[in-house]
N, C-alpha and C positions, 0 to 999 in steps of 0.2 A: 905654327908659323913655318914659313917654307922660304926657300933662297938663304942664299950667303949671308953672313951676318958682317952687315957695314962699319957698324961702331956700337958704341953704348950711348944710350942716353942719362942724363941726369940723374936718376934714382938706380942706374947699374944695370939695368933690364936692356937686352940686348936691342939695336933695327937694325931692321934688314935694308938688303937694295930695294925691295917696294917701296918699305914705307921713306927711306931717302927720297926715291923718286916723287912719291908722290908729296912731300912736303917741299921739295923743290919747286914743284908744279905749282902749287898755291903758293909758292912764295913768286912768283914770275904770275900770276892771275892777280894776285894783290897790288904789286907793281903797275899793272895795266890799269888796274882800277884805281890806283892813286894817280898814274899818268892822265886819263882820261879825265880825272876830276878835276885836276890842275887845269886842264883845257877849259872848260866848262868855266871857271873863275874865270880866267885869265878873258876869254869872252864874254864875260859878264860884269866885267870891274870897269870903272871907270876912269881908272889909270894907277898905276904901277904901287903909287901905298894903298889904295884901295884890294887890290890884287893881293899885297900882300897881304893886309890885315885878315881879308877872308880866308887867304890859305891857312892863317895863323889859327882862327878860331875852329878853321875843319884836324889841323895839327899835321896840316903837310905844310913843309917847311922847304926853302930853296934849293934844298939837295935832289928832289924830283924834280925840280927845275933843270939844275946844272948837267944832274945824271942824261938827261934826256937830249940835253945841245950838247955836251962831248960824246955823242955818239958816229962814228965816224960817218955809216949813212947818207945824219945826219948834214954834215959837213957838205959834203959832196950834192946833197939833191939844192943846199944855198947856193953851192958855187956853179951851178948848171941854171939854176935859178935866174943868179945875177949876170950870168954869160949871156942870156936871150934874151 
């Protein structure tokens, strides 16, 4: 194993900054793919309990929802939006 040693894992066995990095990375590709899903319901439901129930059975729940609208970005590309 090569690089700086970041923390310990669960069972005491040292990570390093790769393996940090790269479980960061799958944690932000997981994210995408739970956002991207969310889309895909959200346009395929036929309105808002519909939307949720399916989110419910796939086990994404409103927090990839909320997490996605408090993104500031976000905010900003609604208010340019509703400006034109």
């Amino acid at each position: 194993m090569t690089g700086r040693i970041a923390g310990m894992a669960m069972d005491g066995t040292p990570v390093s900054d790769a393996d940090m990095a790269r479980m960061q990375a799958e944690d932000e590709l997981h994210a995408q793919w739970r956002r991207r899903a969310v889309r895909v319901v959200a346009a395929s439901a036929q309105d808002t309990s519909d939307c949720r129930m399916l989110l419910s059975i796939l086990g994404l729940d409103d927090d990839v929802v909320a997490a996605r609208a408090d993104r500031p970005e976000r905010r900003a590309r609604r208010r340019r939006a509703a400006a034109a």
